[in-house]
Biopython code that builds the backbone (N, CA, C, O; Angstrom):
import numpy as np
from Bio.PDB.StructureBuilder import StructureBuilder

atoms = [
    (1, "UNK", "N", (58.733, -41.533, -29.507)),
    (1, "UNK", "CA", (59.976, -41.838, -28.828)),
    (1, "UNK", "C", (61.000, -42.181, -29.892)),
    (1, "UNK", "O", (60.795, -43.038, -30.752)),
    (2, "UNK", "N", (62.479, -41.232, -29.758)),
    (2, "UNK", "CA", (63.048, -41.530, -30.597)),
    (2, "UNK", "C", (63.701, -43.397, -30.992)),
    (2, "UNK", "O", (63.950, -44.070, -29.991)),
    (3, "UNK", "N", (63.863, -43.891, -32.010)),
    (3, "UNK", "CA", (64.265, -45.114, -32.104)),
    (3, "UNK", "C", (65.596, -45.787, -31.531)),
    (3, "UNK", "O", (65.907, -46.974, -31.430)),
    (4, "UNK", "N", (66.395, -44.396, -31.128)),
    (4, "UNK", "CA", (67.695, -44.857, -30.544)),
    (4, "UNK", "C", (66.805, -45.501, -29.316)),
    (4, "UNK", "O", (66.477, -46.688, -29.284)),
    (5, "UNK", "N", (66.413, -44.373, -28.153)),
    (5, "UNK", "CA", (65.913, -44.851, -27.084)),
    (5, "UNK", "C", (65.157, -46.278, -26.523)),
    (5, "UNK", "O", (65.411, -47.014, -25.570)),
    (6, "UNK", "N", (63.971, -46.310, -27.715)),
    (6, "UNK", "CA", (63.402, -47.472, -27.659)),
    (6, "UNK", "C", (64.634, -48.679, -27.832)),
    (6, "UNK", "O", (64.996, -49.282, -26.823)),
    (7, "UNK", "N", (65.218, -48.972, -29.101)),
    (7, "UNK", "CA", (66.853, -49.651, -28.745)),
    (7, "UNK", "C", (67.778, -50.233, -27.721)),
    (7, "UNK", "O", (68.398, -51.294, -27.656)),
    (8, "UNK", "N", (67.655, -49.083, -26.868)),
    (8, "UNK", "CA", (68.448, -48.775, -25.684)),
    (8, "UNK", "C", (67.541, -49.858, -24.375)),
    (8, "UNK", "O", (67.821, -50.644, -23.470)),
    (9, "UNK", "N", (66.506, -49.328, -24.943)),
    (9, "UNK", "CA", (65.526, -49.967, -23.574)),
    (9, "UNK", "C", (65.347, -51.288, -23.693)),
    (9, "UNK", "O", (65.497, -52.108, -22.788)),
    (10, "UNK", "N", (65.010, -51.518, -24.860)),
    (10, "UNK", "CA", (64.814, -53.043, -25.587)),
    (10, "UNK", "C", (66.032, -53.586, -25.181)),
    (10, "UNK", "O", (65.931, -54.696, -24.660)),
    (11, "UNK", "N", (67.219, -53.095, -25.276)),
    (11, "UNK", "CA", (68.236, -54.296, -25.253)),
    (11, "UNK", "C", (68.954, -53.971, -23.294)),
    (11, "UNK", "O", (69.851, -54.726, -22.918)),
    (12, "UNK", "N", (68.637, -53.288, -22.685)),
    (12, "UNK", "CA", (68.318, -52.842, -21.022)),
    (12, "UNK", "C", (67.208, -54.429, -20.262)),
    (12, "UNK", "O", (67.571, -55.329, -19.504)),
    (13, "UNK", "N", (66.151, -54.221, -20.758)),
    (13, "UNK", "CA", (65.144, -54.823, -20.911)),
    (13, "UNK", "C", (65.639, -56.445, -20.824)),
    (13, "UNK", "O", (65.530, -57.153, -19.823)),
    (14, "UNK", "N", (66.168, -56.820, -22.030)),
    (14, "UNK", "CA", (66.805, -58.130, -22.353)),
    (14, "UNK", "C", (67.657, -58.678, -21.782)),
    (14, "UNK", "O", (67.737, -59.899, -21.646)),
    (15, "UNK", "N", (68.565, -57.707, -21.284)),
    (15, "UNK", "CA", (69.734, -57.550, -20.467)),
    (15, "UNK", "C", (69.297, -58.487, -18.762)),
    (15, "UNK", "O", (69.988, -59.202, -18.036)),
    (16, "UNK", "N", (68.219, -58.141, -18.695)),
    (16, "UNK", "CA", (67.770, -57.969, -17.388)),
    (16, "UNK", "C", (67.407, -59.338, -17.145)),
    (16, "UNK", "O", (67.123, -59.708, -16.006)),
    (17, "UNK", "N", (67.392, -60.261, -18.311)),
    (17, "UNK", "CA", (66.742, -61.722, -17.924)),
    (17, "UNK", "C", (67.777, -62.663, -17.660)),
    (17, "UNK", "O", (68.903, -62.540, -18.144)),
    (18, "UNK", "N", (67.388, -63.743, -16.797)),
    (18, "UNK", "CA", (67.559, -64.658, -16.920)),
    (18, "UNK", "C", (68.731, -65.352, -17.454)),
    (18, "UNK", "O", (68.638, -65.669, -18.640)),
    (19, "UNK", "N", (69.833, -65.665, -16.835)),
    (19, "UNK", "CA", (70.555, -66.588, -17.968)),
    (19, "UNK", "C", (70.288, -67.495, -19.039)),
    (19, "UNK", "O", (70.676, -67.416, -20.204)),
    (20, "UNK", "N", (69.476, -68.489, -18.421)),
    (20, "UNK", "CA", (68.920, -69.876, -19.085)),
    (20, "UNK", "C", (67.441, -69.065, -20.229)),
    (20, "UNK", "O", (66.560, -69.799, -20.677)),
    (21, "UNK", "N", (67.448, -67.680, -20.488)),
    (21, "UNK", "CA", (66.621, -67.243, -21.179)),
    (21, "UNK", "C", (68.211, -66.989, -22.595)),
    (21, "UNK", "O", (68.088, -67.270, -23.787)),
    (22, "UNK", "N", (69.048, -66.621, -22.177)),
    (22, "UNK", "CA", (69.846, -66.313, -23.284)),
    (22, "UNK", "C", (69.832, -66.523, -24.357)),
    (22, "UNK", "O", (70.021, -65.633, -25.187)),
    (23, "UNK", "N", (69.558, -68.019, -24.736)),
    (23, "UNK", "CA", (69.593, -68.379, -26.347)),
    (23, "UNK", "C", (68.422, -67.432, -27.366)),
    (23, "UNK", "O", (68.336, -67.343, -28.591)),
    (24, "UNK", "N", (67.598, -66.794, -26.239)),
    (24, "UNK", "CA", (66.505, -66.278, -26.441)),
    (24, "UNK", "C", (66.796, -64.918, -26.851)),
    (24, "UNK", "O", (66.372, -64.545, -27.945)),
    (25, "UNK", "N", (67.515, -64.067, -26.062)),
    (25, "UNK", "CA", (67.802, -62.571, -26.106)),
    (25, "UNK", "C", (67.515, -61.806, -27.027)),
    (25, "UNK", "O", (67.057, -60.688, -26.789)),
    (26, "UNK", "N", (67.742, -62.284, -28.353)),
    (26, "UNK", "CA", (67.714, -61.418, -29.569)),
    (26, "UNK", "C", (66.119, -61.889, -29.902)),
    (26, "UNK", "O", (66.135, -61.581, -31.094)),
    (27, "UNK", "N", (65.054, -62.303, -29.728)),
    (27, "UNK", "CA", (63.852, -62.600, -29.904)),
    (27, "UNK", "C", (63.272, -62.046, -29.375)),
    (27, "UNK", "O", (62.362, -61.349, -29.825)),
    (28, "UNK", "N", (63.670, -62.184, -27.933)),
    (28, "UNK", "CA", (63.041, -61.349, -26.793)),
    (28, "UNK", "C", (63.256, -59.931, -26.859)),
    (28, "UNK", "O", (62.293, -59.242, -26.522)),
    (29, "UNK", "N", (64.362, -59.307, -27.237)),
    (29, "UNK", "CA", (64.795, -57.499, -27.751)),
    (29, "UNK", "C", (63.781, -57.782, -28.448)),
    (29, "UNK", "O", (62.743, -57.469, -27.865)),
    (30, "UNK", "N", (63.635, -58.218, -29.399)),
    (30, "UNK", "CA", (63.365, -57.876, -30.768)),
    (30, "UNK", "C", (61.679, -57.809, -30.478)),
    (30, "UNK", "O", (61.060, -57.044, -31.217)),
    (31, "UNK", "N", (61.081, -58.387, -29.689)),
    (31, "UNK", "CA", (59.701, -58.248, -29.195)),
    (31, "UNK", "C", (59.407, -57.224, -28.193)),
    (31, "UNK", "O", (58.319, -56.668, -28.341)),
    (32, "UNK", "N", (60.074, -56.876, -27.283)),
    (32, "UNK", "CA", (60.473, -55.880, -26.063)),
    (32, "UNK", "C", (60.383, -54.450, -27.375)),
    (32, "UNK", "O", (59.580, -53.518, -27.429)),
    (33, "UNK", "N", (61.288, -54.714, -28.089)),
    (33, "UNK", "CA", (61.476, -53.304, -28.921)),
    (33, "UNK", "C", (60.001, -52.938, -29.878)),
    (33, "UNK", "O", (59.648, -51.761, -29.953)),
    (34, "UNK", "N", (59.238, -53.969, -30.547)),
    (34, "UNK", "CA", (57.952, -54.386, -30.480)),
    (34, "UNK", "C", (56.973, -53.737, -30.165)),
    (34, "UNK", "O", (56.301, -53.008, -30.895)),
    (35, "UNK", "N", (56.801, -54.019, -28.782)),
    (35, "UNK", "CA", (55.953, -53.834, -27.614)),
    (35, "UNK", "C", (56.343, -52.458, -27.180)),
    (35, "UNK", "O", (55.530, -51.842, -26.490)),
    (36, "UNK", "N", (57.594, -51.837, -27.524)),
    (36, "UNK", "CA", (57.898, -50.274, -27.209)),
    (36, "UNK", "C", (57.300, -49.400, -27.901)),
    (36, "UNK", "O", (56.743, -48.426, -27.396)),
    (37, "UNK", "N", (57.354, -49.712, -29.508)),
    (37, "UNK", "CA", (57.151, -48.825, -30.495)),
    (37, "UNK", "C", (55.959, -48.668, -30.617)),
    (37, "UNK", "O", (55.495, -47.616, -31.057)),
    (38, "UNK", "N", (55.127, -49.816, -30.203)),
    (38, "UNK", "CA", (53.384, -49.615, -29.998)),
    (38, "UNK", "C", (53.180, -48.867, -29.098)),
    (38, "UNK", "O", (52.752, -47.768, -29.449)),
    (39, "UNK", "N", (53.384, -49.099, -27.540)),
    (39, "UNK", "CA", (53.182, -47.916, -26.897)),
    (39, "UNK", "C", (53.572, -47.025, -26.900)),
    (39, "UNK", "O", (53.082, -46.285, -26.047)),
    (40, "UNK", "N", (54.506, -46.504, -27.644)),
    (40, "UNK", "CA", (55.213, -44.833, -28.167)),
    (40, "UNK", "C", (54.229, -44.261, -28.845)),
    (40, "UNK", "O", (53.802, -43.116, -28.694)),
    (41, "UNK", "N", (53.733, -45.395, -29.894)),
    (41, "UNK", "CA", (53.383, -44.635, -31.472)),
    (41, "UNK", "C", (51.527, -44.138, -30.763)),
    (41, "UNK", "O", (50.744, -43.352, -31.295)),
    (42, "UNK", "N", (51.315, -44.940, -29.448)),
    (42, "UNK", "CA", (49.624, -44.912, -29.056)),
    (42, "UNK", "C", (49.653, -43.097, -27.917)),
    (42, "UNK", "O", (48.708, -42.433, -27.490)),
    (43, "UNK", "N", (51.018, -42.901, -27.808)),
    (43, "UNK", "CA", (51.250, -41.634, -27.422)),
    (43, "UNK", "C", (51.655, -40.334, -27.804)),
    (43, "UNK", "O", (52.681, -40.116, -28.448)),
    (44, "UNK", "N", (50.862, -39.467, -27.415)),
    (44, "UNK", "CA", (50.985, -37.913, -28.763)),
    (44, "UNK", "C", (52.053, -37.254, -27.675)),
    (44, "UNK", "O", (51.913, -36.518, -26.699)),
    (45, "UNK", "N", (53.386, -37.991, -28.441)),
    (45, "UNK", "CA", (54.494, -36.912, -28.030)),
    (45, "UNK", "C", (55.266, -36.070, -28.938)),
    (45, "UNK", "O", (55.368, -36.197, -30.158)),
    (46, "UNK", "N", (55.789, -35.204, -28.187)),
    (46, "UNK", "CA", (56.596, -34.356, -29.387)),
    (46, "UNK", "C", (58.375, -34.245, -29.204)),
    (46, "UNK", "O", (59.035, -34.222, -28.165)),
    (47, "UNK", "N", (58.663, -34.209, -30.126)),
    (47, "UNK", "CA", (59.861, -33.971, -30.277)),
    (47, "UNK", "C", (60.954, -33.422, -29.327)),
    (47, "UNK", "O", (60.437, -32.609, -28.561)),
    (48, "UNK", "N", (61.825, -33.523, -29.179)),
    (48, "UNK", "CA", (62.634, -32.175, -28.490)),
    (48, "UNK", "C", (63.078, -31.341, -29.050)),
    (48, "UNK", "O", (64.062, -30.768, -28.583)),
    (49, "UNK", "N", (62.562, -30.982, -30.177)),
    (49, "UNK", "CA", (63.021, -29.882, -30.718)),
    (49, "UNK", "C", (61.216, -29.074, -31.108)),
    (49, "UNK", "O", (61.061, -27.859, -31.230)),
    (50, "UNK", "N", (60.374, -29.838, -31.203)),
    (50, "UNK", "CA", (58.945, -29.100, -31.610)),
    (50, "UNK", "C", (58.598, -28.741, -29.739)),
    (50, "UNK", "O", (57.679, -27.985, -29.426)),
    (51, "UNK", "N", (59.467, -29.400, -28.714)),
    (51, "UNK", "CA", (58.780, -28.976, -27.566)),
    (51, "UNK", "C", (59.811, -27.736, -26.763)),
    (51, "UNK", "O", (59.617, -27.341, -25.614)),
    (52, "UNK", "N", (60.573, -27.411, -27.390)),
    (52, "UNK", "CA", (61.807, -26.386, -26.959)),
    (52, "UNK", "C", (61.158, -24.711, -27.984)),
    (52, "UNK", "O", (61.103, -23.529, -27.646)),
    (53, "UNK", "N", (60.812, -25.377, -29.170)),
    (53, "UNK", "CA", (60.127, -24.313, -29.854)),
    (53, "UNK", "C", (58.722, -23.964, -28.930)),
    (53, "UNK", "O", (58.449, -22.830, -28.534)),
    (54, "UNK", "N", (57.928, -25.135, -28.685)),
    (54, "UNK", "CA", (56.578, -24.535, -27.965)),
    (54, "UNK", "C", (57.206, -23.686, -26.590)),
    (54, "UNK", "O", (56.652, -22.619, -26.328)),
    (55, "UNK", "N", (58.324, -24.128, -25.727)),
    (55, "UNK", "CA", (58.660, -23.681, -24.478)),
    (55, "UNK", "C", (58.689, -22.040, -25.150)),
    (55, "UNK", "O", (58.068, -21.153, -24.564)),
    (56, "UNK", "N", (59.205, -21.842, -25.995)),
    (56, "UNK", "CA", (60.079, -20.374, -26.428)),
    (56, "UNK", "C", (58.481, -19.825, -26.920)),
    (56, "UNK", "O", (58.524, -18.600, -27.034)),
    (57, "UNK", "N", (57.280, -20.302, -27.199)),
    (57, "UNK", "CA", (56.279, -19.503, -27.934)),
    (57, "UNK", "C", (55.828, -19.033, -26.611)),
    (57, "UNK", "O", (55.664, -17.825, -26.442)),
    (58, "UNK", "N", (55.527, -20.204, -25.278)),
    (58, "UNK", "CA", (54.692, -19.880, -24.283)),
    (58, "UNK", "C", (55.194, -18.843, -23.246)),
    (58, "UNK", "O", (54.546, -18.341, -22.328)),
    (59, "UNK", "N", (56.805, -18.577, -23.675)),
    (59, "UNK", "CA", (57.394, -17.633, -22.800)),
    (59, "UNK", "C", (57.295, -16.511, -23.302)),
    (59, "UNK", "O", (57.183, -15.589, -22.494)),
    (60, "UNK", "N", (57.297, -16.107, -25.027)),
    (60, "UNK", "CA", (56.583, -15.136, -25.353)),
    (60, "UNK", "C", (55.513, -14.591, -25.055)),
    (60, "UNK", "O", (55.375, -13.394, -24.802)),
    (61, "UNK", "N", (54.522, -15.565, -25.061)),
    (61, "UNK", "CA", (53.155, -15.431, -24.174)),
    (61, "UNK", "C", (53.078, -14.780, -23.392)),
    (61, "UNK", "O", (52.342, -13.793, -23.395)),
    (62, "UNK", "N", (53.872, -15.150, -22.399)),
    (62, "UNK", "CA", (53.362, -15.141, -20.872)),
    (62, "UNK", "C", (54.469, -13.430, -20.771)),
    (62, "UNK", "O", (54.211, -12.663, -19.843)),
    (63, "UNK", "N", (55.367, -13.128, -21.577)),
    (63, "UNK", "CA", (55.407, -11.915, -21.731)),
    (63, "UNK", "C", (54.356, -10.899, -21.830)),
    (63, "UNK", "O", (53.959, -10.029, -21.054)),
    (64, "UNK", "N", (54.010, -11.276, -23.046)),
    (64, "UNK", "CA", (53.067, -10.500, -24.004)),
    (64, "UNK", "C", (52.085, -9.975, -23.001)),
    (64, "UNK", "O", (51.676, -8.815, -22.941)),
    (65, "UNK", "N", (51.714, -11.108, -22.119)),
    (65, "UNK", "CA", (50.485, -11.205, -21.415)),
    (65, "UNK", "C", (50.733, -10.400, -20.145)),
    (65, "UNK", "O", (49.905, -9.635, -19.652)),
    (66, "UNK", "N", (51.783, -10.610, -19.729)),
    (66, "UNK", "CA", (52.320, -9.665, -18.421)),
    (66, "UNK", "C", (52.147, -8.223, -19.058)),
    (66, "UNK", "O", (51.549, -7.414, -18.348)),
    (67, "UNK", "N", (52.604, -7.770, -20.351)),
    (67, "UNK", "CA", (52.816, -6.609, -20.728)),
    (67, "UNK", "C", (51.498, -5.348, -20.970)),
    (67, "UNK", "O", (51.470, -4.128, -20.804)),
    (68, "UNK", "N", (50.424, -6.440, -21.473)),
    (68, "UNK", "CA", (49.288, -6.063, -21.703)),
    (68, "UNK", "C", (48.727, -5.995, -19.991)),
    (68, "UNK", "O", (48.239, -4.913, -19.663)),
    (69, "UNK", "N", (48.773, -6.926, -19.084)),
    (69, "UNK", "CA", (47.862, -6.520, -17.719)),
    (69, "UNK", "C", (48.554, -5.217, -16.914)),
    (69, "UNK", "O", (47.993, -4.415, -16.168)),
    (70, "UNK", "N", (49.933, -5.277, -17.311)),
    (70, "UNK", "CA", (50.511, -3.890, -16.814)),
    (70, "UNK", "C", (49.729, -2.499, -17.248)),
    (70, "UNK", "O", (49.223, -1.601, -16.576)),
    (71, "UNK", "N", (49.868, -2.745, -18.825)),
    (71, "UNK", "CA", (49.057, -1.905, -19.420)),
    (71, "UNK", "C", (47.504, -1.417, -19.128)),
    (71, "UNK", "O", (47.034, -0.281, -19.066)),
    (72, "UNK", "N", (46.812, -2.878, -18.953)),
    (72, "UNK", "CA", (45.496, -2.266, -18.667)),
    (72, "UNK", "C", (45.355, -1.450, -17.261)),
    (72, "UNK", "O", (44.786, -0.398, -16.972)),
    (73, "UNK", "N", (46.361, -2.687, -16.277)),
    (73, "UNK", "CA", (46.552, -1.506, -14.883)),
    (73, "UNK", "C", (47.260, -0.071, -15.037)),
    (73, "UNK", "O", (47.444, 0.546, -13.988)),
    (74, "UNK", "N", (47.472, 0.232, -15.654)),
    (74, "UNK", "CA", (47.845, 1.661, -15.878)),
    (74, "UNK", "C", (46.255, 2.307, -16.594)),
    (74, "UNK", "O", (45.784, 3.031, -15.717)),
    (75, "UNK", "N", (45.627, 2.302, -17.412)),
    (75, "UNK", "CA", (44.538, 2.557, -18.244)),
    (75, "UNK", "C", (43.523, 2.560, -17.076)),
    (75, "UNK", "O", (42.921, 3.579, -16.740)),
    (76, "UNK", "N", (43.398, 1.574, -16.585)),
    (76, "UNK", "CA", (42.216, 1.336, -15.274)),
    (76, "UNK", "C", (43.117, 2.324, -14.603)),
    (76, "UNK", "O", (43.195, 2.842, -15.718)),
    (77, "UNK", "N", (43.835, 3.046, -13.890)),
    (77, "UNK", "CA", (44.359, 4.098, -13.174)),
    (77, "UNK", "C", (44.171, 5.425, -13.955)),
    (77, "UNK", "O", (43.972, 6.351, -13.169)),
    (78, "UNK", "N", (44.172, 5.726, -14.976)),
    (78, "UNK", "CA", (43.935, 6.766, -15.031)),
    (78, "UNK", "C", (42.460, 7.244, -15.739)),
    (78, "UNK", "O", (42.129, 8.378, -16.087)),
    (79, "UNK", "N", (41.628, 5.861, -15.835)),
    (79, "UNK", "CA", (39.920, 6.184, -15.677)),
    (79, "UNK", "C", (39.422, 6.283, -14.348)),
    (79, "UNK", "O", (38.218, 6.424, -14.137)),
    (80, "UNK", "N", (40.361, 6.212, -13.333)),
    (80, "UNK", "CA", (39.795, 5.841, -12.103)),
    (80, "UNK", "C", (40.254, 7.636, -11.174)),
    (80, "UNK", "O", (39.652, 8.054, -10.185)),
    (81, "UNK", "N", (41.077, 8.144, -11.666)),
    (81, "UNK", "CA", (42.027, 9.630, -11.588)),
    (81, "UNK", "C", (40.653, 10.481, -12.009)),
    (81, "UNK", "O", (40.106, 10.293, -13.095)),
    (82, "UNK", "N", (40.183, 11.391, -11.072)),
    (82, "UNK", "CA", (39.223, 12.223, -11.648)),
    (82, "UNK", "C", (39.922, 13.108, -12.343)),
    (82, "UNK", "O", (41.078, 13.384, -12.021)),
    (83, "UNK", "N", (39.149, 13.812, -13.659)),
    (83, "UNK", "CA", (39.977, 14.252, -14.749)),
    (83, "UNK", "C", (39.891, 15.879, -13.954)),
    (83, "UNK", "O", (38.960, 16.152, -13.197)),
    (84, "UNK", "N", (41.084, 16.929, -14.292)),
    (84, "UNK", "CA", (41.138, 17.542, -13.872)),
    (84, "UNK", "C", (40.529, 19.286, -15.172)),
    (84, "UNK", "O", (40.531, 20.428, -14.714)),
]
sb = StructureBuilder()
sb.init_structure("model")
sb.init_model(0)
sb.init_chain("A")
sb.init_seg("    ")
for serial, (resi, resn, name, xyz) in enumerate(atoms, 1):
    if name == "N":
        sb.init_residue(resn, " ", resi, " ")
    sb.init_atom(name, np.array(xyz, "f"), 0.0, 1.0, " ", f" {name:<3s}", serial, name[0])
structure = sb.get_structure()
């Protein structure tokens, strides 16, 4: 998770307490932001830019893959055509 985000949430987060917690706020971000970066870093995410590249490989794929079953259905049609 990028570090802006975690940031964002951490100080969302802080935002959200308590008045009579105030003197506290910047302790409490600062642990909130903490407690973010551990559960980010315990998760295998990727980028938005390594997951826009995978989107663009799997659509190649799923080309490729359409192109070839067309193909074999044509091949299976004309083993199936008694030869003349």
């Amino acid at each position: 998770m990028e570090a802006l985000h975690i940031d964002e949430l951490a100080r969302r987060f802080a935002a959200g307490l308590p008045g009579a917690l105030g003197a506290l706020k910047g302790e409490v971000e600062s642990n909130f932001r903490a407690v973010l970066q551990g559960a980010a870093g315990k998760l295998d995410l990727a980028s938005r830019s390594e997951f826009e590249v995978q989107s663009r490989v799997l659509e190649r794929a799923r080309e490729r893959i359409a192109a070839l079953e067309a193909r074999i259905s044509e091949l299976e049609a004309r083993v199936a055509r008694p030869q003349s």
